[in-house]
C-alpha positions as CSV (number, residue, x, y, z in Angstrom):
1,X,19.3,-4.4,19.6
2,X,16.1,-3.8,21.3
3,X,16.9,-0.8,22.8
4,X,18.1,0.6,19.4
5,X,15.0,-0.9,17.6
6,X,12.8,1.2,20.4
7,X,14.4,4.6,20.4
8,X,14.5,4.8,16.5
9,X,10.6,4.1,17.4
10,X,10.6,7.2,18.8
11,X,12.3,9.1,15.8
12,X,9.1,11.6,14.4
13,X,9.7,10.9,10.9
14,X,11.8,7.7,10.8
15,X,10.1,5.9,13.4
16,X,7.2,4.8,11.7
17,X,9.6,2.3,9.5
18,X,10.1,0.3,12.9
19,X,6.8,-0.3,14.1
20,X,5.0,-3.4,14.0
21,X,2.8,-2.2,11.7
22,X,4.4,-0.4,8.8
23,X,6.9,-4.0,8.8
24,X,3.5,-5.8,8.3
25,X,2.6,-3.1,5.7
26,X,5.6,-3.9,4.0
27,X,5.3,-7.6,3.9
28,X,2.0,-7.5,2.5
29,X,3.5,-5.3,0.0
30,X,6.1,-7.7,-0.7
31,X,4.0,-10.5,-1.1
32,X,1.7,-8.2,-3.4
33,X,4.8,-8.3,-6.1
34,X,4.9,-11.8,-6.0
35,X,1.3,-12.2,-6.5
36,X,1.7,-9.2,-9.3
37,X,4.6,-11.1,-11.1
38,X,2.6,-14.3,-11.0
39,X,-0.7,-13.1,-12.5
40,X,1.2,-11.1,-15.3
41,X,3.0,-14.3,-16.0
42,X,-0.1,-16.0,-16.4
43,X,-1.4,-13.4,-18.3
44,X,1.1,-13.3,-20.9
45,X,1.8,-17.4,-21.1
46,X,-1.8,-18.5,-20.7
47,X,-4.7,-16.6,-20.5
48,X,-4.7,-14.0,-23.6
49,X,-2.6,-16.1,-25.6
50,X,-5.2,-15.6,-28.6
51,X,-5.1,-11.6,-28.1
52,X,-2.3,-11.4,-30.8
53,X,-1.2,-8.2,-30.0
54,X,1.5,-7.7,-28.2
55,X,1.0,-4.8,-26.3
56,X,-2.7,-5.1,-25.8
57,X,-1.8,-9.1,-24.6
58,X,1.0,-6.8,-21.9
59,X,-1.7,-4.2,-20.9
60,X,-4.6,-7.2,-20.0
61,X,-2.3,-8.8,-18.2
62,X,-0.9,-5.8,-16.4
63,X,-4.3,-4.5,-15.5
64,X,-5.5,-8.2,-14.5
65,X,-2.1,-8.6,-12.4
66,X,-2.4,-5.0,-10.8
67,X,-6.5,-5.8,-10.1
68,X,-5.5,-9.4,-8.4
69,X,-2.6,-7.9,-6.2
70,X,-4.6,-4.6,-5.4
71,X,-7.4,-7.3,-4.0
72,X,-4.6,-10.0,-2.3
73,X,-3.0,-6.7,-0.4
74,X,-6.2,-5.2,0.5
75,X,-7.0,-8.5,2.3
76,X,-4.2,-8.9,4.0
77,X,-4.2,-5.5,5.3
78,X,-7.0,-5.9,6.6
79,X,-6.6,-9.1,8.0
80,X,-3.4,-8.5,9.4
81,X,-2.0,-5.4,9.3
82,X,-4.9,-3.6,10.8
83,X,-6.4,-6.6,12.4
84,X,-6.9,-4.4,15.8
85,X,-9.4,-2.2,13.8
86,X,-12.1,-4.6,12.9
87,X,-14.3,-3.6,15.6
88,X,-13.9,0.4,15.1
89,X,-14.5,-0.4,11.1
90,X,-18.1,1.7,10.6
91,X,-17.4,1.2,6.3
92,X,-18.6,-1.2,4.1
93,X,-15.6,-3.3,3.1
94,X,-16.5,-2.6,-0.7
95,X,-16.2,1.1,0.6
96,X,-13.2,0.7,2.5
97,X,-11.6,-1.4,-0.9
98,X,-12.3,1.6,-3.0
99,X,-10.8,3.7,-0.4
100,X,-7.8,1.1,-0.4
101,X,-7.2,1.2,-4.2
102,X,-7.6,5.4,-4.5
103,X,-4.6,5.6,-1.6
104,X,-2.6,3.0,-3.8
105,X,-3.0,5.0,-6.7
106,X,-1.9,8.2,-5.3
107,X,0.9,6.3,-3.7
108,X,1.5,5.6,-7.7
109,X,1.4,9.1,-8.7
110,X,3.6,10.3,-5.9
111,X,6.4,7.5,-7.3
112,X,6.1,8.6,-10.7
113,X,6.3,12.1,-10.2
114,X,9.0,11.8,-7.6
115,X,10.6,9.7,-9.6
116,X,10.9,11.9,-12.5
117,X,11.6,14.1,-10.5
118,X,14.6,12.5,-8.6
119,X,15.8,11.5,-12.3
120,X,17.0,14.6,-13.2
121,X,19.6,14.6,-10.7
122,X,20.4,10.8,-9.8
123,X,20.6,7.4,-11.5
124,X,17.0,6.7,-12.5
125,X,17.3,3.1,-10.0
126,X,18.4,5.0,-6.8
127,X,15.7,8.1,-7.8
128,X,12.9,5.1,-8.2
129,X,13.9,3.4,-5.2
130,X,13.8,6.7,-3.0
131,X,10.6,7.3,-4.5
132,X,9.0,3.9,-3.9
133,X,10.0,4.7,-0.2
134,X,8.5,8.0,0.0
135,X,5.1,6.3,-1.7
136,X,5.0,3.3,0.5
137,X,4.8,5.8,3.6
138,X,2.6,8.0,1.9
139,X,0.3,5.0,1.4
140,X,0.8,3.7,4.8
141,X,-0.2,6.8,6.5
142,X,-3.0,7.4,3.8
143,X,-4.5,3.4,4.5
144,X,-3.4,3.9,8.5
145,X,-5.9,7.2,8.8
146,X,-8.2,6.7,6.4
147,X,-8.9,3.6,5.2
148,X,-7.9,1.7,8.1
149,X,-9.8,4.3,10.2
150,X,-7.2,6.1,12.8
151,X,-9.4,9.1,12.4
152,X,-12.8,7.5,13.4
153,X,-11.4,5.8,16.0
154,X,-9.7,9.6,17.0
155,X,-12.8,11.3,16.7
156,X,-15.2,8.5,18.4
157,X,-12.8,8.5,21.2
158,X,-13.1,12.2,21.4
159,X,-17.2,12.1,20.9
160,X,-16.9,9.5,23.9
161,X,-15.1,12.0,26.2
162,X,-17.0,15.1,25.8
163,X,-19.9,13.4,26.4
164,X,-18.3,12.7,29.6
């Protein structure tokens, strides 16, 4: 199983689902939904209880549950998945958050376009699904280089060696 696990590794395009890193990315991301679903269940059942209408009560809790799990992944991302980084991180973390939440809502845009656009020719749950796939690795790669830093660390290691 190993040696299966390390060649798809290997794959260009497939390989990134089997590292270490993007199954950390995805955890997070796991435990981002629960932490969604929770604060939207709060929402709704207890903290805008007086807002009496029902659609405004759904969008402040969506935006507060969205906010919260935005936050929870950005921390664990950073304190897990890209752990390794801390030392090449030049960014303030408030800038490096901002950067976090732009990436994740591109990643959204790509899903609802793709999506809608997978829609037209499968069941809307399989086109979704793809779609959530295709945005989870565009937001990996977009946190992984830029947020994350992979480029700085690229081009300091560069700067280091022609200086050589």
């Amino acid at each position: 199983m190993r040696a299966l696990i390390l060649t798809l590794q290997q794959l260009p395009l497939v390989g990134a689902l089997f590292r270490p890193r993007f199954i950390k990315f995805g955890i997070v991301g796991a435990s981002g939904v629960v932490v969604n679903l929770a604060v939207l269940y709060v929402g709704q059942e207890y903290l805008f209880t007086e807002v009496t209408q029902e659609t405004l009560r759904l969008n402040l809790s969506l935006a507060l549950a969205i906010f919260i799990a935005t936050i929870s992944n950005f921390f664990w991302n950073r304190r897990w998945t890209w752990h390794d980084r801390k030392q090449h991180q030049s960014v303030p973390v408030v800038v490096q958050f901002v950067q976090y939440a732009l990436a994740c809502w591109v990643g959204i845009a790509v899903q609802f376009g793709l999506t809608n656009l997978f829609a037209l020719f499968l069941h809307y749950l399989v086109a979704n699904l793809i779609a959530v796939v295709i945005a989870s690795l565009f937001n990996f790669v977009a946190n992984d280089f830029w947020t994350f830093g992979r480029l700085k660390i690229r081009r300091a290691a560069r700067q280091n060696t022609s200086s050589e």
